[in-house]
ZADO-1210 file (C-alpha; in nm, 4 decimals, padded with zeros to 6 digits):
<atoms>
<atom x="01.5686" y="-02.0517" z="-01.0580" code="UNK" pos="1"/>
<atom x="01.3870" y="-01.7399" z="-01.2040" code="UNK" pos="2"/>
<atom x="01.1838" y="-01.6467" z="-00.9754" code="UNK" pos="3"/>
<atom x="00.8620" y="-01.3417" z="-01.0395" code="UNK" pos="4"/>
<atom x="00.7714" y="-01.0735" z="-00.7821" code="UNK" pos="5"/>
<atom x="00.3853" y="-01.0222" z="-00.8573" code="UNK" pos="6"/>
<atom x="00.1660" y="-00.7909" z="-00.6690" code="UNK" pos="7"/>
<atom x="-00.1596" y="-00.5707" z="-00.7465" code="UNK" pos="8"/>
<atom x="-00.1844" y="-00.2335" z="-00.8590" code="UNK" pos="9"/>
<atom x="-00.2526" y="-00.1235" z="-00.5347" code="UNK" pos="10"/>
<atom x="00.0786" y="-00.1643" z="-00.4718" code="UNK" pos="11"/>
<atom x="00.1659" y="00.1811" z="-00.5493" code="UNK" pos="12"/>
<atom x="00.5489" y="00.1812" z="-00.7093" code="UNK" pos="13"/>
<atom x="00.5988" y="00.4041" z="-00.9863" code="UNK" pos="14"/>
<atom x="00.6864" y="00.2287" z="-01.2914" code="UNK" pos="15"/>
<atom x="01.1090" y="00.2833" z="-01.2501" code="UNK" pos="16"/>
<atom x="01.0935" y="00.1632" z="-00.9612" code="UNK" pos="17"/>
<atom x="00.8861" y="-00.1597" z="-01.0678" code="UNK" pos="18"/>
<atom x="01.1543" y="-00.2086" z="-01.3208" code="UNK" pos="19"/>
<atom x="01.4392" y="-00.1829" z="-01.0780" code="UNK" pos="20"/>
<atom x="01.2952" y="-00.4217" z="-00.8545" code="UNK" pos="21"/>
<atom x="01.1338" y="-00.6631" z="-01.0853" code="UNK" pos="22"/>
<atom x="00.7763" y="-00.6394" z="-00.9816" code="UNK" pos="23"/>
<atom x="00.5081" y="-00.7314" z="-01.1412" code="UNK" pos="24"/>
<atom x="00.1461" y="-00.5889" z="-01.1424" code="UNK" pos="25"/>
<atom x="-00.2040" y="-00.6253" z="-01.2411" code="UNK" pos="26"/>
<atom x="-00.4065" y="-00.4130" z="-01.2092" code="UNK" pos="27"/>
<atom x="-00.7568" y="-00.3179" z="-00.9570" code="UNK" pos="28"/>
<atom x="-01.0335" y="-00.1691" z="-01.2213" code="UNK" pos="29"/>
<atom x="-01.1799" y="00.1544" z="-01.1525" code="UNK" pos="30"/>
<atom x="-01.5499" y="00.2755" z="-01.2460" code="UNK" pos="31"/>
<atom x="-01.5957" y="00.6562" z="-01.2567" code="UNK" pos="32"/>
<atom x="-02.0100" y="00.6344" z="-01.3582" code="UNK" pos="33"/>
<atom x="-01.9720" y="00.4528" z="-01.6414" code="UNK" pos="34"/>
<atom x="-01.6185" y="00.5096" z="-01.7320" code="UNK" pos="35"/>
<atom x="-01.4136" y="00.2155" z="-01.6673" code="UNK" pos="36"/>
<atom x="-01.0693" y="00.2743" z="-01.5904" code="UNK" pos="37"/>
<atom x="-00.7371" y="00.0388" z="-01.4857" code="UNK" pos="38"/>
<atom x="-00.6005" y="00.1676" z="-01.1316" code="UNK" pos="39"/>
<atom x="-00.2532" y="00.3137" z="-01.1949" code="UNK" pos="40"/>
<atom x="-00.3519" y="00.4725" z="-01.4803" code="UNK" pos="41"/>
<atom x="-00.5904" y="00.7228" z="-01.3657" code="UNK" pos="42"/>
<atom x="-00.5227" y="01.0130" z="-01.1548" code="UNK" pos="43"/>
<atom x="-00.5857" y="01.0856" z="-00.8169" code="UNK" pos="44"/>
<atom x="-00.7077" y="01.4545" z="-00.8903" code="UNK" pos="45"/>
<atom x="-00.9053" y="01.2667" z="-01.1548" code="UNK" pos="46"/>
<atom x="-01.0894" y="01.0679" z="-00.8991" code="UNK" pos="47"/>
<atom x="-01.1287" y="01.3137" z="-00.6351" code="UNK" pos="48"/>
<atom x="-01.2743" y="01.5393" z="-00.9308" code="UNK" pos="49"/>
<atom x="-01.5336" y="01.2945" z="-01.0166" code="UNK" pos="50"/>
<atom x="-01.6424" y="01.2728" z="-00.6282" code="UNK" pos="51"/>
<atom x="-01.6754" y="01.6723" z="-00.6257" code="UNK" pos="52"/>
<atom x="-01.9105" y="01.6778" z="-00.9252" code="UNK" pos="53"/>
<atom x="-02.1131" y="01.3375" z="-00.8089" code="UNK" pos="54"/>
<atom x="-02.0851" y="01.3403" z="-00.4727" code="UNK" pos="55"/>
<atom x="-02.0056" y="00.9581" z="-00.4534" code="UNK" pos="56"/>
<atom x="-01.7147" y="00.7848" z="-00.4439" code="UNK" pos="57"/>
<atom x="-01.5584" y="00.5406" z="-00.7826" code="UNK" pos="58"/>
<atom x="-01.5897" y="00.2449" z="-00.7441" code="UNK" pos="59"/>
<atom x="-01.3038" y="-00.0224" z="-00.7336" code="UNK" pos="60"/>
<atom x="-01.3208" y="-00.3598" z="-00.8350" code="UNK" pos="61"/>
<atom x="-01.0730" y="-00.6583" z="-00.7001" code="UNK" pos="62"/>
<atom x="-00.8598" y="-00.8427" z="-00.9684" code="UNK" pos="63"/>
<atom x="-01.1181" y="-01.1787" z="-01.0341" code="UNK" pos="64"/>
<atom x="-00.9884" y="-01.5168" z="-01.0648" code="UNK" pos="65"/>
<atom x="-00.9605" y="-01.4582" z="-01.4676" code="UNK" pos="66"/>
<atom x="-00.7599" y="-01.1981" z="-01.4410" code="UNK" pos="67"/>
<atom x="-00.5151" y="-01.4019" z="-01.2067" code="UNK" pos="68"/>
<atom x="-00.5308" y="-01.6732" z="-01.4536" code="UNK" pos="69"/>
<atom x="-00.3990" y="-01.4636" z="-01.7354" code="UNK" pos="70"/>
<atom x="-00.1380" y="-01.2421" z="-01.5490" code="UNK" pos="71"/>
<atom x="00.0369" y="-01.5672" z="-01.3775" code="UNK" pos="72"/>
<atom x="00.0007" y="-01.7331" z="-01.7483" code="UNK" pos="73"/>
<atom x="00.1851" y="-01.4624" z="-01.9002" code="UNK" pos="74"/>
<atom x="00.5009" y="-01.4638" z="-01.6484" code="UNK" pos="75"/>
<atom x="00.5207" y="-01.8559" z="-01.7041" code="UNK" pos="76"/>
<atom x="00.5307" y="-01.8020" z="-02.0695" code="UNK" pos="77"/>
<atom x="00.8023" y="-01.5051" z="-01.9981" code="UNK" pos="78"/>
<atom x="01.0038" y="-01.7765" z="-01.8915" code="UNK" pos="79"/>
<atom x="00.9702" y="-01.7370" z="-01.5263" code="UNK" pos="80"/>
<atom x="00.9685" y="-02.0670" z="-01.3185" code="UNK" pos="81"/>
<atom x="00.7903" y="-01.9870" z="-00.9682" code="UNK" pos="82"/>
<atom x="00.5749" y="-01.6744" z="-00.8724" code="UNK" pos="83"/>
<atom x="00.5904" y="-01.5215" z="-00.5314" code="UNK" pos="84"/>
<atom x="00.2597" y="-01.2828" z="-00.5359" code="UNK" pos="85"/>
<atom x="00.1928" y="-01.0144" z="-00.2715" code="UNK" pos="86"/>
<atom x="-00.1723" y="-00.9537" z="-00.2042" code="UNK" pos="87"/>
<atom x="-00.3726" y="-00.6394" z="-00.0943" code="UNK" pos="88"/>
<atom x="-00.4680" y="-00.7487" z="00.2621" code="UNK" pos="89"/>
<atom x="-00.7550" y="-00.9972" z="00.2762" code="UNK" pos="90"/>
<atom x="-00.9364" y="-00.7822" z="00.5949" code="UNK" pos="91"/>
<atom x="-00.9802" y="-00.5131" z="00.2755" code="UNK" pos="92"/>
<atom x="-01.0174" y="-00.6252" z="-00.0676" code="UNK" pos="93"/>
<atom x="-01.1340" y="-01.0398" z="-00.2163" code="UNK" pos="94"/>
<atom x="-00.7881" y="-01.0085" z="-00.4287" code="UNK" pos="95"/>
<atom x="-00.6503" y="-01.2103" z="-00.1815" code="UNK" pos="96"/>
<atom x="-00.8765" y="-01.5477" z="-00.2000" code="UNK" pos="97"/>
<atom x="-00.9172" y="-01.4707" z="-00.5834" code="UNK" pos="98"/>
<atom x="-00.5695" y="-01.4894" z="-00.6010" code="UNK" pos="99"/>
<atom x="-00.5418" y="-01.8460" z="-00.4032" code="UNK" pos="100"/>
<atom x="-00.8272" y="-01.9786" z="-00.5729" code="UNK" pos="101"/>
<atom x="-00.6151" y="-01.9617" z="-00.8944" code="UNK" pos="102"/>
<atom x="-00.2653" y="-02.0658" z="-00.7471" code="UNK" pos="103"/>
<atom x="-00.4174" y="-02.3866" z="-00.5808" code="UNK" pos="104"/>
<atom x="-00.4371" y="-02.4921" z="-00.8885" code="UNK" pos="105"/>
<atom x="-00.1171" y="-02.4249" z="-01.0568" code="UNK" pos="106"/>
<atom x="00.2149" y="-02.5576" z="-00.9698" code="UNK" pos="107"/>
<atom x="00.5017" y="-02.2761" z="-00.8037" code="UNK" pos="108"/>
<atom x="00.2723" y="-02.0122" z="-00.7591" code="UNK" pos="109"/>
<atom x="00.2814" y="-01.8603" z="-00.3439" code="UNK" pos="110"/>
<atom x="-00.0146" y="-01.5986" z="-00.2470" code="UNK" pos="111"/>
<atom x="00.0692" y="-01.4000" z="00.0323" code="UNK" pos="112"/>
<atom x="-00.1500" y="-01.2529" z="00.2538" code="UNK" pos="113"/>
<atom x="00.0259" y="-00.8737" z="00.3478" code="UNK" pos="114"/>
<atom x="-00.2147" y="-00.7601" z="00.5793" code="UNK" pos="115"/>
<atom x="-00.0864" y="-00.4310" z="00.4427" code="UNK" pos="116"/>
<atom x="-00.1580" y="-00.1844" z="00.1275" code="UNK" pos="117"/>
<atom x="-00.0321" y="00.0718" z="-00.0525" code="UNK" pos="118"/>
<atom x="00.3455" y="00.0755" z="-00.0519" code="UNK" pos="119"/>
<atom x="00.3416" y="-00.1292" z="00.3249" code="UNK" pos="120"/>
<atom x="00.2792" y="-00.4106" z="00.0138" code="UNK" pos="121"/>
<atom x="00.6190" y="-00.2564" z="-00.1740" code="UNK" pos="122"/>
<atom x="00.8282" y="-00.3458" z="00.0951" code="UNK" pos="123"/>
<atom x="00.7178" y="-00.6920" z="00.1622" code="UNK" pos="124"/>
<atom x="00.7527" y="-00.7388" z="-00.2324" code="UNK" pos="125"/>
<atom x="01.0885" y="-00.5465" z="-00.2245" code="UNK" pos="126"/>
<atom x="01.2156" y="-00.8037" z="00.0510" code="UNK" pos="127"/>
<atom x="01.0661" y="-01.1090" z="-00.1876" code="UNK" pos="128"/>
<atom x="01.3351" y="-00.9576" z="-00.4276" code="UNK" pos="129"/>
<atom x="01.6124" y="-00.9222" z="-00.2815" code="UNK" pos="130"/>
<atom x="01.5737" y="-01.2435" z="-00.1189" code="UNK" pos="131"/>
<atom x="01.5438" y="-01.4596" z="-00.4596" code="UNK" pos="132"/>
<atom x="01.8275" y="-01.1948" z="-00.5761" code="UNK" pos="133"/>
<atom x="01.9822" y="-01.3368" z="-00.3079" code="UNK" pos="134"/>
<atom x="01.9290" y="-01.6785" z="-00.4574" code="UNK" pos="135"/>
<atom x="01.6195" y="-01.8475" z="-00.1800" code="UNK" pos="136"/>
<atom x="01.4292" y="-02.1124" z="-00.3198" code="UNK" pos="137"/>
<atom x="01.0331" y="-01.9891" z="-00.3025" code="UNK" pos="138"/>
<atom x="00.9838" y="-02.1778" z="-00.0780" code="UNK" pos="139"/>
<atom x="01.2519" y="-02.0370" z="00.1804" code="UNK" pos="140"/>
<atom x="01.0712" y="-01.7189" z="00.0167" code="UNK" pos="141"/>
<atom x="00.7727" y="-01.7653" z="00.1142" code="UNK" pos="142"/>
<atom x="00.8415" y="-01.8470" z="00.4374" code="UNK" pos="143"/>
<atom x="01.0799" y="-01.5234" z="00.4927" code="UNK" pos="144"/>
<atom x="00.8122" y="-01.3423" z="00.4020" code="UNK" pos="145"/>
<atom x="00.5457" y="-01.4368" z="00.5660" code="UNK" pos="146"/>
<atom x="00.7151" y="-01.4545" z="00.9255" code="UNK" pos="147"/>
<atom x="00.8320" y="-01.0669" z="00.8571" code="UNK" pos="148"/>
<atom x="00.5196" y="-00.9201" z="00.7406" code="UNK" pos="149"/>
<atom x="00.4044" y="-00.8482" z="01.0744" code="UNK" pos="150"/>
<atom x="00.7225" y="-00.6137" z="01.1016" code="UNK" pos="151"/>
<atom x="00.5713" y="-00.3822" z="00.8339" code="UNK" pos="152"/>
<atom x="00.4605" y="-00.0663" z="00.9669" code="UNK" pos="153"/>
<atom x="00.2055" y="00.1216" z="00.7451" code="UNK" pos="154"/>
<atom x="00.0291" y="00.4261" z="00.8780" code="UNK" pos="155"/>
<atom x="-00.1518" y="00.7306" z="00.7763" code="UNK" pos="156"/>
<atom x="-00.2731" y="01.0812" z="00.8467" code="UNK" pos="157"/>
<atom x="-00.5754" y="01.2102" z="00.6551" code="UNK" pos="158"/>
<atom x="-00.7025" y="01.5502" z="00.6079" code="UNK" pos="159"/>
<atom x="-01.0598" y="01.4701" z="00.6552" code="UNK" pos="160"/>
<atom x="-01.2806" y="01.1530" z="00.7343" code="UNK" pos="161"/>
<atom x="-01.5659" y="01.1987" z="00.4463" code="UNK" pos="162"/>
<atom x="-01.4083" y="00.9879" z="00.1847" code="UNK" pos="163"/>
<atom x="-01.3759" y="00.7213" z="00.4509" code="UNK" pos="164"/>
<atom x="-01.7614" y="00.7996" z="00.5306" code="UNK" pos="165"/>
<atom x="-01.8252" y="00.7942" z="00.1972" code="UNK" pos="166"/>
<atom x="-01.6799" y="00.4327" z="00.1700" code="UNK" pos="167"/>
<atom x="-01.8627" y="00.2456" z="00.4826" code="UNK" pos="168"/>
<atom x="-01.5300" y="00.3043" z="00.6961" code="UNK" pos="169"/>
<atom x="-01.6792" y="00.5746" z="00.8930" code="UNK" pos="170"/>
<atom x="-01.9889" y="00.6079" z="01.1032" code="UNK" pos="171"/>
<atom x="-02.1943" y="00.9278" z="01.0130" code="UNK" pos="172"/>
<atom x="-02.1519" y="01.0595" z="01.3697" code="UNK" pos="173"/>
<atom x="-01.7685" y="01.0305" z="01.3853" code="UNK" pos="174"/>
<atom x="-01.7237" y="01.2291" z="01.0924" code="UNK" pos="175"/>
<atom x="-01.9957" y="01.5065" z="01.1512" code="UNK" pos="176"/>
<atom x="-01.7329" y="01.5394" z="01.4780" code="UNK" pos="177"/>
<atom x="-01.4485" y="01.5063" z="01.3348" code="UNK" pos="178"/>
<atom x="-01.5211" y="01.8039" z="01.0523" code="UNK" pos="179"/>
<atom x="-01.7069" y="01.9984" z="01.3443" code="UNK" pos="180"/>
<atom x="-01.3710" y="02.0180" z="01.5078" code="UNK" pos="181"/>
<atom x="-01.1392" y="02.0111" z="01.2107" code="UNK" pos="182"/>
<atom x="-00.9972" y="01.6708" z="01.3469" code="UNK" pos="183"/>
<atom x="-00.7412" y="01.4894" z="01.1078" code="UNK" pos="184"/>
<atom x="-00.6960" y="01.1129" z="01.2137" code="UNK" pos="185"/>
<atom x="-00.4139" y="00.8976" z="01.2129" code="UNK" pos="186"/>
<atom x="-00.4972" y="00.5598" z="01.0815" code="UNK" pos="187"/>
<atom x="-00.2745" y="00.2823" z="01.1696" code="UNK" pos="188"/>
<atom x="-00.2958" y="-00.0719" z="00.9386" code="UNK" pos="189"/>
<atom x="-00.2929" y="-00.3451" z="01.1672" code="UNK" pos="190"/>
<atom x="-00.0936" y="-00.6698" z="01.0785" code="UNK" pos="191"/>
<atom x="-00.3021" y="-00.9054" z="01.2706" code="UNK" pos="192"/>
<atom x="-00.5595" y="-00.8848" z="01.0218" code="UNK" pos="193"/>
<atom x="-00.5014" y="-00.5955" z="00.7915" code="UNK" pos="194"/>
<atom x="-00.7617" y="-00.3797" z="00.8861" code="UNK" pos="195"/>
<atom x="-00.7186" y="00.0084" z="00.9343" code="UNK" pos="196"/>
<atom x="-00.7930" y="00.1574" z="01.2714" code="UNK" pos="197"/>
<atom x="-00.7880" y="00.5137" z="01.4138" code="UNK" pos="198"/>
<atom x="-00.5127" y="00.6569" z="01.6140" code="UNK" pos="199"/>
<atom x="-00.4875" y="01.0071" z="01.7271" code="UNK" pos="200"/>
<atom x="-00.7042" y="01.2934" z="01.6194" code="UNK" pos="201"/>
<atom x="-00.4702" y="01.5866" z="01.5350" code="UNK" pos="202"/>
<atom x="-00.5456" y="01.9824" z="01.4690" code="UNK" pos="203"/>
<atom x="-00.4061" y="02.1924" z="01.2863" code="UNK" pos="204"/>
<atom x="-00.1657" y="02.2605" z="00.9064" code="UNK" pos="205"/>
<atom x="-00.0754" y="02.0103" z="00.7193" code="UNK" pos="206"/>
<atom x="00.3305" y="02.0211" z="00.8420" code="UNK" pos="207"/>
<atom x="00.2761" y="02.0293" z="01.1939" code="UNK" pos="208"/>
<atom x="-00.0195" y="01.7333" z="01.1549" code="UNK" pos="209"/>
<atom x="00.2041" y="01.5163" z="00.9601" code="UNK" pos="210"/>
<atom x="00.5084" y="01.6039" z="01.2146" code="UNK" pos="211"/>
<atom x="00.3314" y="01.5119" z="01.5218" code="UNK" pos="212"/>
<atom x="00.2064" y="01.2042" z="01.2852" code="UNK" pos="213"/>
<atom x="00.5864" y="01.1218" z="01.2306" code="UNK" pos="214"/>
<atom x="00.6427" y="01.1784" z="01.6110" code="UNK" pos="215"/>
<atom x="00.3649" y="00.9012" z="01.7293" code="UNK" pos="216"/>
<atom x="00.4641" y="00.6753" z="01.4796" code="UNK" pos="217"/>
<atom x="00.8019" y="00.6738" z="01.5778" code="UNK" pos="218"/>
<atom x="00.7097" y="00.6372" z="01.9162" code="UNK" pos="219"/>
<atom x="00.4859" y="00.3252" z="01.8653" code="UNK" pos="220"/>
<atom x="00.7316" y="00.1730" z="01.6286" code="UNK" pos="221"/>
<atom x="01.1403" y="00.3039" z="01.7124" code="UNK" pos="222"/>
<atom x="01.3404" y="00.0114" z="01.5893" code="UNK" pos="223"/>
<atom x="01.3643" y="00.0142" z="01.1419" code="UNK" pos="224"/>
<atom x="01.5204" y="-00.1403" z="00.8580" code="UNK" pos="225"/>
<atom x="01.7552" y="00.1140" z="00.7145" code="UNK" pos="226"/>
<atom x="01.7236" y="00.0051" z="00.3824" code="UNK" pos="227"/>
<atom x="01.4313" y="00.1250" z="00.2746" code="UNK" pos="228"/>
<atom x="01.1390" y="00.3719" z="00.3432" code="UNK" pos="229"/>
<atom x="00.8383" y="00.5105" z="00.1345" code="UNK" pos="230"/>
<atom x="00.6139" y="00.8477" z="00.2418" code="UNK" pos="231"/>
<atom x="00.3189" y="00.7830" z="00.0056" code="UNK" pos="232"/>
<atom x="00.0779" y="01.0262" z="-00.0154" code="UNK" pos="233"/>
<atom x="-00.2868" y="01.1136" z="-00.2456" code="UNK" pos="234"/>
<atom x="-00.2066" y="01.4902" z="-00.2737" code="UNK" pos="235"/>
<atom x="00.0855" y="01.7168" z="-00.0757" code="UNK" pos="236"/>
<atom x="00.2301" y="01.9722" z="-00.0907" code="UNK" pos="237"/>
<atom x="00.6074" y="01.9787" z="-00.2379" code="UNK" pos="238"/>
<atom x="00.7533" y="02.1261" z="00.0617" code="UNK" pos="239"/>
<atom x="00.5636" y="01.9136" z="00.3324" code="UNK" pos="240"/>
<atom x="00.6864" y="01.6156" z="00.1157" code="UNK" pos="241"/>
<atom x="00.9976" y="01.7264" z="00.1310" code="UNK" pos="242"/>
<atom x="01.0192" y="01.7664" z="00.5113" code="UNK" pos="243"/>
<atom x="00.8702" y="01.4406" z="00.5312" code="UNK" pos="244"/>
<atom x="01.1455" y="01.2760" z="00.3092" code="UNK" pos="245"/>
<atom x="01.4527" y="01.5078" z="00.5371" code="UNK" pos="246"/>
<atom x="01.3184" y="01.3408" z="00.8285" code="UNK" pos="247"/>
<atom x="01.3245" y="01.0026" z="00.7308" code="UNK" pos="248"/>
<atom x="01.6532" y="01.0454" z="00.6424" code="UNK" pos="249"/>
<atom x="01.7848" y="01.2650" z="00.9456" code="UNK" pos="250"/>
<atom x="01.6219" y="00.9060" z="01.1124" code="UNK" pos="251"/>
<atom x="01.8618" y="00.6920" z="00.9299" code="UNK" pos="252"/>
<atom x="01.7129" y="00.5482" z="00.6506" code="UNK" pos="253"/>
<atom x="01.9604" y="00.5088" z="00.3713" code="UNK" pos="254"/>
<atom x="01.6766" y="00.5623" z="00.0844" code="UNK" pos="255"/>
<atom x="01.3198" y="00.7423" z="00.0787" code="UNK" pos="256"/>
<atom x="01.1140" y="00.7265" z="-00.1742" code="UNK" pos="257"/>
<atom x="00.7936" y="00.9263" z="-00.1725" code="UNK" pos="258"/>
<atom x="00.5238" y="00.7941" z="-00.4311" code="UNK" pos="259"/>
<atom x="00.1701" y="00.8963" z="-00.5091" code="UNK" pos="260"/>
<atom x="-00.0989" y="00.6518" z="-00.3746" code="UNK" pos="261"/>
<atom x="-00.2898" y="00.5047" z="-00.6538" code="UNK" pos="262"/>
<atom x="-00.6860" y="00.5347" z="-00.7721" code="UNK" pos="263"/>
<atom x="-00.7707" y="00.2758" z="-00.5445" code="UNK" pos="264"/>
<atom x="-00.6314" y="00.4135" z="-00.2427" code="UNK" pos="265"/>
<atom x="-00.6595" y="00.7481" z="-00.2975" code="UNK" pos="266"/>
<atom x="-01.0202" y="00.6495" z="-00.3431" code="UNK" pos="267"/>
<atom x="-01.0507" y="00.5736" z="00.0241" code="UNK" pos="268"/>
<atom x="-00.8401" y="00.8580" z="00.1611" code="UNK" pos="269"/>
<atom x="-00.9332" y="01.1224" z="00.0150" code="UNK" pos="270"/>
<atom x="-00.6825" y="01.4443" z="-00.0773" code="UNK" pos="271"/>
<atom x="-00.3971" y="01.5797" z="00.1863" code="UNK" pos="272"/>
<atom x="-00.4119" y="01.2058" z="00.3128" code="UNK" pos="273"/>
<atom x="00.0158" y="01.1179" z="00.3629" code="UNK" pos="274"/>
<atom x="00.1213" y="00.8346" z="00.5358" code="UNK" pos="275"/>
<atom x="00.5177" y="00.6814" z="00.6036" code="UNK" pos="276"/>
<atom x="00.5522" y="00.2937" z="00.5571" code="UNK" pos="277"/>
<atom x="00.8871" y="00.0908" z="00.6875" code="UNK" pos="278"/>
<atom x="00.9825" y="-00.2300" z="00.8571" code="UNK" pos="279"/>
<atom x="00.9828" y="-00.1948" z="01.2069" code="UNK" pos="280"/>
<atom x="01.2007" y="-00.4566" z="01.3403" code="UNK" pos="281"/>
<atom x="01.5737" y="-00.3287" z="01.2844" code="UNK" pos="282"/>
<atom x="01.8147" y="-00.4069" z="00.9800" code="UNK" pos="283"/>
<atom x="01.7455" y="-00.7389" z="00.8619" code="UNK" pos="284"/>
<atom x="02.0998" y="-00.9458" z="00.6643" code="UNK" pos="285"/>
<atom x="01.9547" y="-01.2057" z="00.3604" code="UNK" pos="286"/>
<atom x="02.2165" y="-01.4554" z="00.4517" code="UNK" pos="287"/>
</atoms>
C-alpha cells in the first residue's frame, strides 16, 4: 500500500531531507504588514527584520480546512492510497482540528495530534516513514505513532523572552526581569498537551548557555533513540552549532542534523533561540 507522510510547514526539514524521507508539506501563511508570505519560504532574518522596523511581531496563520482539502486531494491523485498527517500540536496552533475536520470526511486519511513542533514533529513523521517503509498498514501506523509521541523530547533555549512577550506567551513582568538580569530561558514542550513551559533561567554566552541547556536536558531525559537527532535553531552561530552537533554525537547518536527553524517558529522565538529534539525512550526495532 502507498502510503503519504504529510505534515505542516512548521515542520521544519529542509527540502533534501523532505525528499529523502518522503514528507509532505503545506504550508502555515505568513503576513509581514501587508505582505503575505508562505512559511518556509521566507527568512528568519527576514522576519526578525520586519519586527525591528515595526516593532510587532508577523503574523501566522494556521493551514484552514480548504487548504487541507486541496493538499490531501493532490496526494490521492499522486497515486497515494492512505495519508498519515502529523499536526503542529493542538495546545498551539487550530491546524490540528482543521486538519480532522477535513479527514472525517475522507476515507484513509489519520490526523495526528504531536503535541510537539518544529522538528520534535520531524521525528514523529520520520518514524511514520520508516514504519510504512517497513511495510505497517496505517492503521498499525497510526497507532505506533501515537503511543510513541509522548517519547519525543523537544526543548529550547532562547536568547531573550520579548518575542515570546510580544506573542501573548509572556507576562510583561517576567520579561522586564528576565532582560533586567540578562536571563535566557529554557523552554521545555510538554507532551501531555503540547504546550511550552519554562525551565531554567541561564546567564551568560551563547556556548556555555546552550551547554548547560544540553546538560539539563540530558539530565531530565538520559535514555535516546540513536537513530536520529535534530539541533534546530532561528539564528547561531557556526561554531556553537557545531559544538552542539559534536556533542550529540560524542552522546551516541548515529546522525545529527541541524536545521533552521522556520517563519513560524522563528516568529515566536526570536534570534539566538537553539533547541535539540530526540526520542527519549531508547532505540526503538520496526519489527
Amino acid at each position: 500500500m502507498k502510503i503519504a507522510i504529510s505534515a505542516e510547514s512548521t515542520i521544519d526539514l529542509p527540502k533534501n531531507l523532505l525528499a529523502e524521507f518522503d514528507i509532505h508539506t503545506v504550508p502555515f501563511t505568513i503576513l509581514l504588514g501587508d505582505q503575505v508570505e508562505k512559511d518556509g519560504e521566507v527568512t528568519p532574518e527576514t522576519m526578525f527584520a520586519y519586527t525591528d522596523k515595526t516593532g510587532v511581531l508577523p503574523k501566522t496563520s494556521a493551514v484552514n480546512t480548504y487548504q487541507y482539502e486541496e493538499h490531501f486531494k493532490k496526494l490521492f491523485e499522486e497515486g497515494y492510497e492512505a495519508i498519515i498527517h502529523f499536526s503542529l500540536s493542538s495546545g498551539i496552533s487550530s491546524a490540528y482540528a482543521n486538519a480532522c475536520s477535513v479527514a472525517s470526511k475522507l476515507k484513509n486519511v489519520y490526523v495526528i495530534d504531536t503535541k510537539s513542533l518544529s522538528t520534535g514533529i520531524a521525528l514523529q513523521a520520520i518514524y511514520g516513514r520508516r514504519l510504512a517503509d517497513a511495510g505497517k498498514d496505517p492503521e498499525t501506523i497510526d497507532k505506533l505513532c501515537e503511543e510513541r509521541k509522548k517519547n519525543c523530547q523537544a526543548s529550547f533555549s532562547l536568547e531573550s523572552v520579548n518575542y515570546l512577550y510580544k506573542g501573548g506567551r509572556c507576562s510583561a513582568l517576567a520579561m522586564i526581569g528576565a532582560n533586567l538580569l540578562h536571563l535566557k530561558p529554557e523552554i521545555y514542550v510538554h507532551s501531555d498537551d503540547g504546550k511550552m513551559y519554562p525551565g531554567r533561567k541561564l546567564r551568560g554566552p551563547m556556548l556555555k548557555v546552550i551547554n548547560t541547556y544540553i546538560d539539563d536536558v540530558f539530565a531530565k531525559y538520559p535514555a535516546f533513540d540513536p537513530y536520529i537527532a535534530f539541533t534546530t535553531f532561528s539564528s547561531a552561530p557556526e561554531e556553537v552549532v557545531e559544538a552542539v552537533k559534536k556533542r550529540l554525537y560524542d552522546k551516541g547518536f548515529k546522525r545529527v542534523e541541524a536545521t533552521f527553524a522556520g517563519g513560524t517558529i522563528s516568529s515566536h522565538c526570536g534570534p539566538h533561540c537553539l533547541g535539540i529534539l530526540y526520542y527519549a525512550d531508547g532505540e526503538q526495532k520496526l519489527d
